[in-house]
C-alpha positions, 0 to 999 in steps of 0.5 A: 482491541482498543480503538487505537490499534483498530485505528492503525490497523484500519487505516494501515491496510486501507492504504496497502490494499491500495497500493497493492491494486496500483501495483498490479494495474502498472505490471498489467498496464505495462508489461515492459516495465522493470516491475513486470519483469521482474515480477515474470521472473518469479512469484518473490519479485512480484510479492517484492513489487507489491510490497514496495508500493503497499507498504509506501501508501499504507504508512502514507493512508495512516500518517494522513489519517492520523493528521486529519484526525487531530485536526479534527479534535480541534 
């Protein structure tokens, strides 16, 4: 695989593992928020709640990495 692609893949699921973990400890931190209703309501609303902050730290996780990575080269 080139390095470029591990790169993005890497840094991408870092980010969304992330973001995943917060959302899961805001519906088990507040069951009365709309994410956790929405989430009891059914399994598609929790995939729906998850996907939503996993995606949004993922592509923040790989754009600052991407930045500090040129910043680096000099």
């Amino acid at each position: 695989m080139p390095s470029l692609i591990a790169f993005l893949i890497r840094h991408f699921a870092n980010g969304f593992l992330l973001g995943a973990a917060v959302a899961m400890a805001a519906i088990l931190m507040e069951p009365t928020s709309m994410a956790a209703r929405l989430a009891s309501e059914s399994p598609v609303g929790l995939l729906l709640v998850v996907f939503a902050l996993g995606s949004s730290l993922g592509m923040g996780s790989l754009a600052t990495a991407l930045w500090l990575d040129v910043d680096s080269d000099g």
